[in-house]
C-alpha distance (Angstrom), angle and dihedral (degrees) to the residues before:
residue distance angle dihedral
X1 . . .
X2 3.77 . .
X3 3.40 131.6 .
X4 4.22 108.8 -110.4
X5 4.00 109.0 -117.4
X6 2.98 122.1 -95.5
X7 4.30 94.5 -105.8
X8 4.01 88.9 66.0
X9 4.38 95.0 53.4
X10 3.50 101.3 102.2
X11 4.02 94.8 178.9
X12 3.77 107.1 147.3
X13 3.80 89.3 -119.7
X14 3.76 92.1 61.3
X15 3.74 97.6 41.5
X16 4.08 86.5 57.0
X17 3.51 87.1 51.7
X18 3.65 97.7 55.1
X19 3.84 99.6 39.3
X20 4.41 86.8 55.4
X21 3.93 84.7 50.9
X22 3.87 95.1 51.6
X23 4.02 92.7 33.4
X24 3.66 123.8 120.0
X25 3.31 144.1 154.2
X26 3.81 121.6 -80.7
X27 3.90 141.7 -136.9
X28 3.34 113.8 -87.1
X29 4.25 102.9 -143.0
X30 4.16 89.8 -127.9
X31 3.89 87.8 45.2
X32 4.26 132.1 90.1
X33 3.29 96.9 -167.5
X34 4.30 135.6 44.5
X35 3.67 124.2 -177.1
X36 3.79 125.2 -126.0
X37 3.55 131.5 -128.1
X38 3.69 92.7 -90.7
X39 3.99 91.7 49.5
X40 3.41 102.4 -108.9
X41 4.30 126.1 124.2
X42 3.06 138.5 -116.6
X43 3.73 145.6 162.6
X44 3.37 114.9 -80.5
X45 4.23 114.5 -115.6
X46 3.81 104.5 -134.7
X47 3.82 127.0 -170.1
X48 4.02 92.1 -114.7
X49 3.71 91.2 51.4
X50 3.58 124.5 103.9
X51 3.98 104.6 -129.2
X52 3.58 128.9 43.7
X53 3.53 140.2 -161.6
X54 3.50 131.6 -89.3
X55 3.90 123.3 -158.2
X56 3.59 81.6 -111.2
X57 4.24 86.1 68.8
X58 3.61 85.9 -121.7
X59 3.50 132.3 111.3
X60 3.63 150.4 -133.3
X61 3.86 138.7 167.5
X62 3.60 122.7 -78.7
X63 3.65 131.3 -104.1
X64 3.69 119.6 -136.4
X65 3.22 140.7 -172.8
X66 3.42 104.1 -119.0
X67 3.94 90.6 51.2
X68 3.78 124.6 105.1
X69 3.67 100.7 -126.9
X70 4.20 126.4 43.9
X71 3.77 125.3 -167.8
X72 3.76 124.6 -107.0
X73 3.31 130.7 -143.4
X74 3.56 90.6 -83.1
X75 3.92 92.8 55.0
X76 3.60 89.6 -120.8
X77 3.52 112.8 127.3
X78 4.43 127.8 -125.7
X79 3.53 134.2 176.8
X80 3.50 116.9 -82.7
X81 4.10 118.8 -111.1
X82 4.13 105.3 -132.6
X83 4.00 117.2 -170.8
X84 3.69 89.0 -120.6
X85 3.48 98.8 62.4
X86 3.56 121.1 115.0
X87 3.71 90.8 -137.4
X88 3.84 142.2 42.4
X89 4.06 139.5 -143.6
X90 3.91 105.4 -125.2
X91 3.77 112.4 -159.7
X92 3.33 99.7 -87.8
X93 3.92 90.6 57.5
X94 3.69 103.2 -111.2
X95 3.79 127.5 125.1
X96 4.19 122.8 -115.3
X97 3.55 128.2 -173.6
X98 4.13 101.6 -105.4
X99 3.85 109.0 -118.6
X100 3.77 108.7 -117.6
X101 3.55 124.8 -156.4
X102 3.67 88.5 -130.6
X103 3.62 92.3 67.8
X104 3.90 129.4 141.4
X105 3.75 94.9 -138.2
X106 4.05 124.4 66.0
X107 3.93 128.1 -177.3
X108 3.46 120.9 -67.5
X109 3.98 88.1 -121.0
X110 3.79 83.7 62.9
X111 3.76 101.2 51.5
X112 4.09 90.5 50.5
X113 3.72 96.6 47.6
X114 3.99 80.7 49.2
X115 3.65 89.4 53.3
X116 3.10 99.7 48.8
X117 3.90 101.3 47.0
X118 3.85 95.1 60.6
């Protein structure tokens, strides 16, 4: 049998270890600046800011909820599809007319069993 990796031992001693290797200091709620592990400032990312951090250290602007556009996967940004709208994104990206029920035209199935019944 294997030995488990070393991300599942969860030995006090090694837990200790890995919370003084991702330590550093924190932002004081009076201050506007914190210093990092390796002693350099920065800005301090608060909730009611607009950008955040990545775990890069850089930043970008926030996505919210209430905002018209998200960011997929790619962190390229798209239009947002609402249930109101009068038209939808099919897979392939372009844009249809939705079919309504209140729609002028019906099957052609329909209009020959129509036909035929009068």
């Amino acid at each position: 049998m294997r030995p488990l990796p070393d991300l599942l031992d969860f030995s006090p001693q090694k837990l200790q270890q890995k919370l003084k290797q991702q330590t550093r200091a924190t932002a004081s709620s009076s201050s506007s600046k914190f210093a990092p592990a390796a002693g350099v400032t920065r800005t301090a990312e608060t909730s009611s800011s607009s950008k955040f951090a990545t775990a890069a250290g850089k930043t970008r602007t926030a996505e919210t909820s209430s905002s018209s556009k998200f960011a997929t996967a790619a962190g390229k940004t798209r239009t947002a599809e609402t249930s109101s709208s009068s038209e939808f994104t099919p897979a392939a990206g372009k844009i249809r007319a939705a079919d309504s029920s209140s729609s002028s035209k019906f099957a052609a199935a329909e209009d020959k069993a129509s036909a035929t019944e009068t």
